[in-house]
N, C-alpha and C positions, 0 to 999 in steps of 0.2 A: 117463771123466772123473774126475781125482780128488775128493777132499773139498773142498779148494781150491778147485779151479778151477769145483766144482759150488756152491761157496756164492757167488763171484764172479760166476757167472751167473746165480744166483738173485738177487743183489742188484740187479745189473745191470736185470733185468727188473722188480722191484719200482720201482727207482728209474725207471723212465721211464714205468710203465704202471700202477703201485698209487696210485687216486687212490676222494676219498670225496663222495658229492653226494647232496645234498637236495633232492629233489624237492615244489616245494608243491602240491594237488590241490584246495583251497580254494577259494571265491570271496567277494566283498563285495559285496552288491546296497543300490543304496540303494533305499530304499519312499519317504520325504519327508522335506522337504519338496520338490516339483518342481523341476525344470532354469527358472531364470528366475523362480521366483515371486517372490510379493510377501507381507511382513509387518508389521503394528503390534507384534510381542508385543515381550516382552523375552527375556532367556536365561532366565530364570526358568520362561518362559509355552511355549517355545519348542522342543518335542524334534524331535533329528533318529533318524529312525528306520531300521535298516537291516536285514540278516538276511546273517550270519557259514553259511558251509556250506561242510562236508568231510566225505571221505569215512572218516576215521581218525582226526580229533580232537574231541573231544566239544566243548572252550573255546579260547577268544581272547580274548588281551587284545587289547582295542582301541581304541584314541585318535581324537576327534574334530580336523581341525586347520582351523583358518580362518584364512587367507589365510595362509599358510605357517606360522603356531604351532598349539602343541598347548593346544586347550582344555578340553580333555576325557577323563577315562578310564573306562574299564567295561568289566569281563568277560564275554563274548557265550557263550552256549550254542549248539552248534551246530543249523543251520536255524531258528533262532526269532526275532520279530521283536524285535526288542534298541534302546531308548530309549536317548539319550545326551543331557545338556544343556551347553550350554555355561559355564565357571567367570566368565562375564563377558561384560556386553552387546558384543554385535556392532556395528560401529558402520553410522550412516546412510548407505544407498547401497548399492552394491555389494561384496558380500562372496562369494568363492571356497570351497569348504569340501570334505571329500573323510572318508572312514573309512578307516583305516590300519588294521589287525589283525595280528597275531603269534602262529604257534602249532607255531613251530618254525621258522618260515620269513614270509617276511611276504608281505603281499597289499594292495595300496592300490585304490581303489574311485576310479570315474570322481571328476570335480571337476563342481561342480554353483554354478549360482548365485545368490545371495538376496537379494533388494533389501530393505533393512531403512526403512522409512518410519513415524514415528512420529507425525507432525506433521501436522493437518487440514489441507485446502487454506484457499484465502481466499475467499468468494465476497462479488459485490458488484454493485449493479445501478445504471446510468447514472442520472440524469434524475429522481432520486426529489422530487416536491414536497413540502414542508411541509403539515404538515399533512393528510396524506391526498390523495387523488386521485378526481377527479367524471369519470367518463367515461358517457357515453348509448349507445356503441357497443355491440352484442352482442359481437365480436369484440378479444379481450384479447390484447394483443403486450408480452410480455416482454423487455425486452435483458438481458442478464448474463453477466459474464466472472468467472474463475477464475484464479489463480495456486496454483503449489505447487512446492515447491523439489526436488521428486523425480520426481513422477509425471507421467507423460505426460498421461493423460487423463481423465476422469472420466466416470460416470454424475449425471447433473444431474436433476432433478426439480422440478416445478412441483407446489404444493399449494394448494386455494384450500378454508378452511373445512376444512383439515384431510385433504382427499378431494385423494388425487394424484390431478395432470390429464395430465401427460405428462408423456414421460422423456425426453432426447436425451442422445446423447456428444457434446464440447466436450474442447477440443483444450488444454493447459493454456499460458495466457500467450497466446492468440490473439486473433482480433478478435472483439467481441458474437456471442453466440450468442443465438437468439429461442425463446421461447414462444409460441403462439399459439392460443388457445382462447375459445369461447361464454362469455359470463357474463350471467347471467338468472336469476331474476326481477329487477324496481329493489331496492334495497338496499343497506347497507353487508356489505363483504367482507374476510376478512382475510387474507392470501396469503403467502407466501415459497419462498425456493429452497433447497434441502439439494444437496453435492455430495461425494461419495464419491469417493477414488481407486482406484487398483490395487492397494492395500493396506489396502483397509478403512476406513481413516478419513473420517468425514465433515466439512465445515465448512459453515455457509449463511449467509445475509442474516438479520437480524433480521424478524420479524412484523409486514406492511407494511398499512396501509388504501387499499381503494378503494370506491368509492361511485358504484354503476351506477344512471344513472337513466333514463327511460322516454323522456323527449323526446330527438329527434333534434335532433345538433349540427350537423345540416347541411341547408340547404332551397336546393333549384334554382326559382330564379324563370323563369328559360327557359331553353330553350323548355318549353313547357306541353304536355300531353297533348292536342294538336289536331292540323290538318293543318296546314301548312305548301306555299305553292308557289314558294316560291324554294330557293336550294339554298345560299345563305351565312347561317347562325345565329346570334344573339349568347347566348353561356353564362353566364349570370347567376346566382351563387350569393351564400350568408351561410353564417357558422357563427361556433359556440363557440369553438373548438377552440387549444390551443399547441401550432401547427403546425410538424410537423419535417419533412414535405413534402405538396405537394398533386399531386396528376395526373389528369387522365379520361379516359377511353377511349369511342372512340366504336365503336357494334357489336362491344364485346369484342378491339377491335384492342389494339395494341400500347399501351402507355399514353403519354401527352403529358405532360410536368410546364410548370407553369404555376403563377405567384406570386399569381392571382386571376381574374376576369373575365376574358373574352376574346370571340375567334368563332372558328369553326369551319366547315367546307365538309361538304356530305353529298354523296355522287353516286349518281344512280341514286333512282327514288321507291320508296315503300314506307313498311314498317313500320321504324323504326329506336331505338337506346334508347343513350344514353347513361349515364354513368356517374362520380359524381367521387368521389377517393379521400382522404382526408385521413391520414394519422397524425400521431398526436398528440404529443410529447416525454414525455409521461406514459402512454406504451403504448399507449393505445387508439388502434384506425384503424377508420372508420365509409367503407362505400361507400351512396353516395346514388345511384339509377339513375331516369330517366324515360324513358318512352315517347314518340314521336310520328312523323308521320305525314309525307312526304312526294306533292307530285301534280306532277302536267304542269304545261303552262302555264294561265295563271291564268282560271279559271271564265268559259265564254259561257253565257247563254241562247237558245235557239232556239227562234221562234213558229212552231208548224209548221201552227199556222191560227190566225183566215184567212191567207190568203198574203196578202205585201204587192204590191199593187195588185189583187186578188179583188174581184168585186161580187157581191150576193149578193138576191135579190128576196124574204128574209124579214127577220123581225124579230128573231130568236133566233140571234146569232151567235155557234158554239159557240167555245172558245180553248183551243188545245192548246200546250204548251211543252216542249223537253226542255232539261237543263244537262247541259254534258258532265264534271261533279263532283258529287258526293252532295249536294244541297239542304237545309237544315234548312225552309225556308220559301217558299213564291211567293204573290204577289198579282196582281192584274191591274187595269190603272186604264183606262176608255172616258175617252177625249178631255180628260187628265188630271186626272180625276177623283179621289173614293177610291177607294184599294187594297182590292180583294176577295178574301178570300185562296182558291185555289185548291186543290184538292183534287188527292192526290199519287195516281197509279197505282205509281208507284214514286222513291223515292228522287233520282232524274232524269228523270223523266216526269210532267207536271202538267196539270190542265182544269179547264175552268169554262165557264159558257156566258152570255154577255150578252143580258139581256132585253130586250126593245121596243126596238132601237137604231131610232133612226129614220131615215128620209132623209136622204141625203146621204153629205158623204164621211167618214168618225172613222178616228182614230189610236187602235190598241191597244197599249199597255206594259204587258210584263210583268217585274214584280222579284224577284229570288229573293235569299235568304240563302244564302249558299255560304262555310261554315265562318267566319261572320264580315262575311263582304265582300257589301255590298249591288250587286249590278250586274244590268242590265236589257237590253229588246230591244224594239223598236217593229217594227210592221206600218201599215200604211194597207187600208183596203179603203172600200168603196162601197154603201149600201144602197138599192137600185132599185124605181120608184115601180108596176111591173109586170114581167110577164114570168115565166120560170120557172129555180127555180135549184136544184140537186141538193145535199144537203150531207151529208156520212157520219160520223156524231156518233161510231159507235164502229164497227170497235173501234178505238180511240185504235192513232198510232204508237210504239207502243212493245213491247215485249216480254212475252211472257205463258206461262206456265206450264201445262205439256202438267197437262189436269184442270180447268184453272181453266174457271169460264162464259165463252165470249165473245160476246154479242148483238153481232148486225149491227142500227144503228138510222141509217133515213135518213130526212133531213127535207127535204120538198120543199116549194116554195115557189112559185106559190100553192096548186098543188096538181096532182096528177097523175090520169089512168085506172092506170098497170101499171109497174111499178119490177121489172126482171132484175136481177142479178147474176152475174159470171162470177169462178169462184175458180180463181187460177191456170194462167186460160184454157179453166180448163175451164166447162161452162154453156153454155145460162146455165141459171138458176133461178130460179124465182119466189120474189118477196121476200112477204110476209106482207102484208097495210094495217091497220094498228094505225088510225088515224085518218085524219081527211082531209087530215092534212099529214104524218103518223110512218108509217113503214114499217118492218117488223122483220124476224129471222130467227134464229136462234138456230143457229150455228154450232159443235157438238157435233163431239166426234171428231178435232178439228183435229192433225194431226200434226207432231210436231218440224220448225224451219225457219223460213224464211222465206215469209213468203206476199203476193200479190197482189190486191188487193181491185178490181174494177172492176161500177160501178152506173151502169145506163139508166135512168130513169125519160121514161115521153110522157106528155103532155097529149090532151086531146081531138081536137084538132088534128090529131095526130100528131106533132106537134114532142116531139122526145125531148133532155134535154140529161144526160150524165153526170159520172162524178168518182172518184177513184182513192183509195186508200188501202194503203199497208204498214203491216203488223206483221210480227213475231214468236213462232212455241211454241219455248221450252224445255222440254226435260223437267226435272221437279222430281227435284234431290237433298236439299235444305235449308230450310228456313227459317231459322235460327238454329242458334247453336251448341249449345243446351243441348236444343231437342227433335229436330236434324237426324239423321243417322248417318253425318256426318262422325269421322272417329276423330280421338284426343287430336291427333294431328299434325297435321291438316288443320283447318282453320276455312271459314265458309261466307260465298262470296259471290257475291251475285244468284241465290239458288238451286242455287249448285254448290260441292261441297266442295273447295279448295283446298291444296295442298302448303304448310304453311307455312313458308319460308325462313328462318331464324334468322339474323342476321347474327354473325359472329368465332366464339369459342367457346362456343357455344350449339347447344340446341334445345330440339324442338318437345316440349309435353307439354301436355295437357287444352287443350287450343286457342289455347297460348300460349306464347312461346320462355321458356326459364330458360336459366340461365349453369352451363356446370359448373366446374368448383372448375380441372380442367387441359384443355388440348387436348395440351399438348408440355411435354415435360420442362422446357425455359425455363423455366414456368409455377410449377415445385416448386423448395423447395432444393436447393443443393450434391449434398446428401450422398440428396436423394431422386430418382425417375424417375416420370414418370407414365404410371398401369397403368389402362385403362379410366377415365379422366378423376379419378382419384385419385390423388392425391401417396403416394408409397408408399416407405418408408424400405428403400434400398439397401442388400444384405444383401452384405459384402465381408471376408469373417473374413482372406486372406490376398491383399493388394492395396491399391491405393490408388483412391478413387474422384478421378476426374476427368471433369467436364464430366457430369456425371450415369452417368456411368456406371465400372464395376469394370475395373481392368486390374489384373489377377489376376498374381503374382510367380511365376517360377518354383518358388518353393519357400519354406517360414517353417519346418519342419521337417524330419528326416532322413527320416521318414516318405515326403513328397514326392522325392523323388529315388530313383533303382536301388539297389541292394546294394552296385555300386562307388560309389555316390555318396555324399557328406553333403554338407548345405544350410550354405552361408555364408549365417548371417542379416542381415549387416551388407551385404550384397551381395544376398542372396535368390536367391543362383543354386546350384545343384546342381554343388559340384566333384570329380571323379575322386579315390578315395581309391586310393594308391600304397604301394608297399613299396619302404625302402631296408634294405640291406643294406650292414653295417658289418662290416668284416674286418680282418686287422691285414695293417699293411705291408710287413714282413718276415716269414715263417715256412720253418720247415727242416722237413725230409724229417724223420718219426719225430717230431717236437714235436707236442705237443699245443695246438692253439690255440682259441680261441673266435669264432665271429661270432654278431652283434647283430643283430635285425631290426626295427626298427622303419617306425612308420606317416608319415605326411605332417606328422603333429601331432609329431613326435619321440616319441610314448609306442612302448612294447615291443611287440610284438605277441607273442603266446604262441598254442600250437598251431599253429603253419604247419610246413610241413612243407619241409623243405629234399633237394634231390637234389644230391648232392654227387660229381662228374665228373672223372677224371682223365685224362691224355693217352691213356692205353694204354686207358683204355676200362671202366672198374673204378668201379663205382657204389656208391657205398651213400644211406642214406634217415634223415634225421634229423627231430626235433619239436624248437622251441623250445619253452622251459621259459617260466614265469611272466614273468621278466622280457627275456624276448624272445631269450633266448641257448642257443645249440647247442652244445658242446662237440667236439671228434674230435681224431683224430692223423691227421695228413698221413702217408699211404702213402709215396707218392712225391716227385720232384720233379718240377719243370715245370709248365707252365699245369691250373690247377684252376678249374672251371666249378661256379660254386653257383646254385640253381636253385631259386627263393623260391615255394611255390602256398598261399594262403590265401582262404577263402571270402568273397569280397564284395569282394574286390583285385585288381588285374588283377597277371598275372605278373609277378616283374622276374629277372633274371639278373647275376650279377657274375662277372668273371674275376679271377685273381691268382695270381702267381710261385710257387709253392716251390721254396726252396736245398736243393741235394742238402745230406745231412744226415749226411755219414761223417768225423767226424773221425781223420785218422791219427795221429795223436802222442797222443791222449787212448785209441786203442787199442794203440799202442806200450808205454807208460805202464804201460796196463791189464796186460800184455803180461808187461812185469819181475813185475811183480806175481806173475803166477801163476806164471812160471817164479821167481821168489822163494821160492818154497815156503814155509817156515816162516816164514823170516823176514818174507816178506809177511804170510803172515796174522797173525805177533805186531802187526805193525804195524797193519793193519786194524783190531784188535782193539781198537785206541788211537786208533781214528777216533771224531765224536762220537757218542753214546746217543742222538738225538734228532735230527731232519730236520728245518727251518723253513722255510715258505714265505711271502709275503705278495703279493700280486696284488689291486690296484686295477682297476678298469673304467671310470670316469664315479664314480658315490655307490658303486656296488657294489664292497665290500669283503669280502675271502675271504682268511681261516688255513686255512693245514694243518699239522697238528703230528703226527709220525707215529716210533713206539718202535721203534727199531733196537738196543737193548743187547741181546736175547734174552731178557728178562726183566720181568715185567710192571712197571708204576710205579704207586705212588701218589702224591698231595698232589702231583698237578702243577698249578703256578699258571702262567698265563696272561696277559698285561698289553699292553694295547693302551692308547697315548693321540687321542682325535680331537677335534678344536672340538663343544663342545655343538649339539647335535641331535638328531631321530629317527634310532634303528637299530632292523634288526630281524637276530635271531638265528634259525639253526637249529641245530638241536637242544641246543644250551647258551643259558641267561639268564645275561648277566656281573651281576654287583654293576657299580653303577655313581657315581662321585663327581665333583660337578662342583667343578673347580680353576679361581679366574679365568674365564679365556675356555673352556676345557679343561674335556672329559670322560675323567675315568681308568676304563677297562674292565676287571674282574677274570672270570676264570671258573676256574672249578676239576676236574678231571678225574682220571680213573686210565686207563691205559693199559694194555689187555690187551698181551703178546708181539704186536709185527707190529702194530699196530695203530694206523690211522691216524684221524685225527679232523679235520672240515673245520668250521670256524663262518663262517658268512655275516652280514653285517649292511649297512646303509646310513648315508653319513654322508654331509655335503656337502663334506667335507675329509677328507685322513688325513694321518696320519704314514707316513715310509718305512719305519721298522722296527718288528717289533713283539718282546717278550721271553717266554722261558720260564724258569721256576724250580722245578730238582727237587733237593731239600735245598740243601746248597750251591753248587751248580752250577751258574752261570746261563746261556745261551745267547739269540744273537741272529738274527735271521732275515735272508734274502737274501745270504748270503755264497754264496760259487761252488764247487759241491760239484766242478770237474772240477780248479780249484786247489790245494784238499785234496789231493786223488788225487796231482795234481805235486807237491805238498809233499811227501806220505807216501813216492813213488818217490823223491825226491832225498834221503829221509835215508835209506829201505834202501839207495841206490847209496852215499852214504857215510859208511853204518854209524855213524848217530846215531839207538840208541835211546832217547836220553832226548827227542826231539823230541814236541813239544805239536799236537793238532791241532782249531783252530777248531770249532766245532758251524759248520753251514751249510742 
């Protein structure tokens, strides 16, 4: 090959495959302030912090920019955390912000964002009265709402006497949010609310009075601490109170509101306790609770001697009675006499015994007190003027207590020789003779149950007449509650320790129901759940509480979600992060072109690695660079398969055409040339000194300026114009001067022989051409180097050497 034709193919392959790139190795991490936080400062008060790293450059310059302007510069040393403040406050609300750096090539740093809040909220409490406030209630209910022209929500705080009492979050601009807390001992108090937002600021209520005092503002006139045997109530209350509602609950049920007085229905006897609730418009709410007593139907007495119509041949006729309700009192009246009060065996069991009654027939009544209610019972019986009569004074009918004494004492009348006994059928047994008319036995050992008492007594005669008697042993668990060993739960009655049924949400403890604070989340706020009968504030950092309870979001951060995933917070769901793949529309065979990869968010993606696939089967293996772009030259034509893999992305693939890439007439052309010989290369030789390229992408803007005279150049200037903006340069800084709307770019260079030079920068606009100037010379970029070439053929074909030919 000649000299010719060997520098024409040297040219040849410079001009399609001599290309120059800067690769950036960098990163921009930010350290603070956080994705989403929150601020009071100023720019002043306010640094954003980051740390600049590379492998090969020691500085960066680097600009802070918020919301799309630059507010900020400073030069970062590499890996070190590096302070920037802003030239001017941020404004209120949301602001965008991101580090741009430059160190031959630029590198922009995620966007982060800062809620700027300078302004306290508002707080303010409903219902405040003049002058102070008088409550008797232990229990203090707070209302108070907040507004704030930013913040979502606040941390709220109750203080009384300077001692915070509780904290809750309040929603900002929502309905009453409550306090509620003890206040004790009597006394004046001075109280308020403080409310902080998401941003630090506080705002409260001014320093309020109240004045707790010892008497209760509420007193239940009925029902009263008694029994009770009907089952419809009347609820009779009074109070102090500036009532903002009232309600009572009866056994802890559900509550009733009611504008004063009323009645009520109980079902079922027992122990039962009502309850009436007041709150007051001036916070405080006071529960008033009473006990009482439900029974059966309404109290009998029963003479269970003498029996009505019994005759009896003494003078000493004993009187036994039982009531089937607990008795405070009995008396007994002969032939309506005065009332003698009678002697209790138990609570429902009573005796006495009438002296000298004489012949004839008498009425016995007996009266008893039963919770109130005086009611009575009459007998008839007959006392005979001879004869013989059996009478079994004890043991009374009634019930007795395995341990207790029981004498058997019978009175016989006029008198007897021998008085048996048969217990239980079994016997008989001889009774004792205490005297000439009493007969005794002392009945030891008697065992749990029911038992049968039957007694013979004869006269001289033989005439025997008898008489029956029942009781009762229990065995003894109790006497009372405080010396029995019934436990806290149980309480004692008639000698037997008892389960005590607490009615609603209650129980049992030291021998008496209490209320607990919850039985069911109903019972707690909103925003709390009840955990073993205490209100207990629901802990939901990512969700929303509903109905007492957390429905947890699929996701609040990228944390929550897979490697292919990031969290839409505005949705809270976890969405599939994708890779698209941007390639150009038209590319020819032997052209060099570029594809773009970007993410779902449109940002670059950099390090994915691309497989790049031709028809015949010819692979090669590429990386994107920083801003998401891979550079090659199409081998071939025909369908080309690119093949996108990045970590945390699921794959994607794209196909696209390449145009065979052989031009005939541009190698025709080529062709004369060489077969030209001389006269080609004089002409050649008159081609321009200097190659210009310009190629936009989106912002990314790329020169390439590359010395074809065969000799080195100095004082080569450089001249780009684009609309004012951030750019960033590699490996040259232009001077830069802003004109009007217009930034003029200068950069200055020398050019070794052959040597090509690429600057990169970004701009939100360009101009089509850009210029070079070497002494007088000027030259413009993007003209069509294959036009030249036809230019330069058609003036050797007709031998004009004095023809001019373009730089391009």
């Amino acid at each position: 090959m000649g000299p010719v034709k060997s520098f024409l193919f040297a040219f040849v392959i410079v001009l399609i495959f001599a290309q120059a790139s800067c690769a950036f190795t960098g990163t921009v991490e930010l350290i603070s302030p956080g994705d989403n936080a929150w601020t009071n400062k100023t720019n002043a008060q306010m640094p954003f912090v980051f740390i600049f790293t590379d492998a090969e450059n020691a500085t960066a310059d680097c600009q802070l920019e918020i919301n799309g302007a630059v507010r900020g510069l400073v030069n970062a040393a590499n890996n070190t955390e590096t302070e920037i403040y802003a030239d001017a406050d941020f404004s209120e609300g949301l602001n965008l912000w991101n580090i741009a750096c430059t160190n031959g090539t630029s590198k922009t740093s995620e966007t982060r964002s800062l809620f700027a809040d300078r302004l306290p909220p508002s707080v303010y409490v409903p219902h405040v009265p003049a002058g102070g406030l008088n409550i008797s209630t232990i229990n203090f209910l707070i209302p108070f709402n907040y507004t704030d022209g930013l913040s979502g929500r606040s941390n709220c705080t109750a203080y009384l006497n300077g001692t915070k009492m509780q904290t809750v979050e309040a929603e900002n601009a929502s309905s009453d949010s409550f306090f509620s807390f003890p206040v004790s001992p009597a006394g004046w108090y001075e109280w308020w609310v403080n409310c902080t937002d998401e941003a630090g600021n506080t705002g409260g209520t001014p320093v309020l009075a109240v004045n707790k005092t010892d008497a209760s503002p509420i007193k239940i006139n009925m029902p009263e601490n008694t029994t009770y045997y009907e089952n419809d109530l009347a609820l009779n209350f009074e109070h102090k109170l500036d009532v903002l509602d009232i309600s009572y609950s009866l056994d802890g049920q559900t509550p009733v509101g009611v504008s004063g007085n009323t009645t009520f229905s109980v079902t079922g006897y027992g122990q039962h306790s009502i309850t009436v609730k007041i709150i007051d418009i001036s916070f405080g709410y006071e529960n008033q609770t009473v006990w009482f007593t439900t029974a059966g139907p309404e109290a009998v007495v029963s003479i269970e001697e003498p029996e009505d119509g019994s005759s009896y041949g003494a003078t000493d006729i004993p009187v036994n009675a039982t009531t089937n309700n607990p008795a405070q009192w009995c008396g007994a009246s002969l032939d309506g006499g005065s009332n003698m009060t009678m002697e209790n065996v138990s609570s429902t069991s009573w005796y006495d015994t009438l002296s000298s009654v004489g012949e004839g027939n008498h009425t016995v009544t007996v009266w008893c007190n039963i919770s109130g209610d005086m009611v009575f019972s009459k007998a008839d019986f007959t006392v005979l003027s001879s004869g013989m009569s059996v009478t079994i004074q004890t043991p009374l009918n009634r019930t007795y207590w395995k341990g207790e004494a029981i004498d058997m004492t019978i009175y016989v009348s006029p008198g007897a020789d021998a008085c048996l006994f048969y217990m239980d059928s079994s016997g008989p047994y001889d009774a004792n003779k205490y005297t000439g008319a009493l007969w005794n036995y002392n009945l030891t050992g008697m065992a749990a149950g029911s038992h049968e008492l039957l007694v013979r007594c004869n006269d001289s005669s033989g005439f025997y007449t008898s008489a029956e008697k029942s009781f009762t042993v229990m065995d003894v668990e109790c006497q009372d509650n405080e010396t029995g060993v019934c436990s806290g739960t149980e309480y004692c009655s008639n000698g037997v320790c008892k389960e005590l049924s607490c009615p609603g949400c209650g129980y049992a403890e030291n021998h008496t129901c209490m209320m607990y604070e919850c039985c069911g989340s109903d019972d707690c706020l909103q925003s709390q759940h009840c955990l073993n009968h205490e209100c207990i504030a629901i802990s939901c950092e990512c969700g929303e509480i509903v109905n007492h309870t957390c429905n947890e979001f699929e996701c609040c951060s990228n944390f929550d979600c897979k490697m292919s995933e990031e969290c839409d917070t505005s949705q809270h769901l976890c969405i599939k992060k994708v890779l698209k793949i941007i390639a150009p529309d038209s590319v020819t065979a032997g052209e060099e072109f570029e594809v773009v990869l970007l993410d779902n968010k449109g940002q670059p993606v950099a390090g994915a690695k691309l497989r790049v696939e031709y028809k015949s089967g010819v692979t090669e293996s590429l990386t994107t660079d920083e801003f998401g772009s891979a550079a090659f030259i199409a081998k071939e034509s025909g369908p080309v398969t690119i093949t996108a893999d990045m970590a945390g992305y699921d794959r994607q693939t794209a196909t696209f055409e390449v145009k065979p890439g052989f031009d005939m007439t541009a190698f025709i052309l080529l062709l004369i040339i060489i077969l030209g010989g001389g006269t080609g290369i004089f002409y050649w030789k008159n081609l321009p000194e200097l190659s210009l390229k310009k190629e936009v992408n989106g912002q990314e803007v790329t020169l390439r300026v590359k010395n074809r005279s065969g000799e080195d150049m100095e004082n080569v200037l450089i001249l780009d114009t684009v609309p004012r903006g951030a750019f960033i340069s590699c490996g040259l800084s232009p001077s830069m001067e802003d004109v009007g709307n217009e930034t003029h770019l200068t950069w200055y260079a020398s050019l070794s022989k052959d040597e090509e030079i690429m600057i990169r920068y970004r701009a939100s606009a360009a101009s089509e051409y850009f210029t070079v100037r070497v002494g007088d010379d000027e030259y413009q970029s993007n003209s069509n180097p294959v036009k030249v070439l036809k230019e330069a053929i058609e003036n050797i074909i007709h031998r004009n050497p004095e023809a001019e030919y373009p730089g391009y």
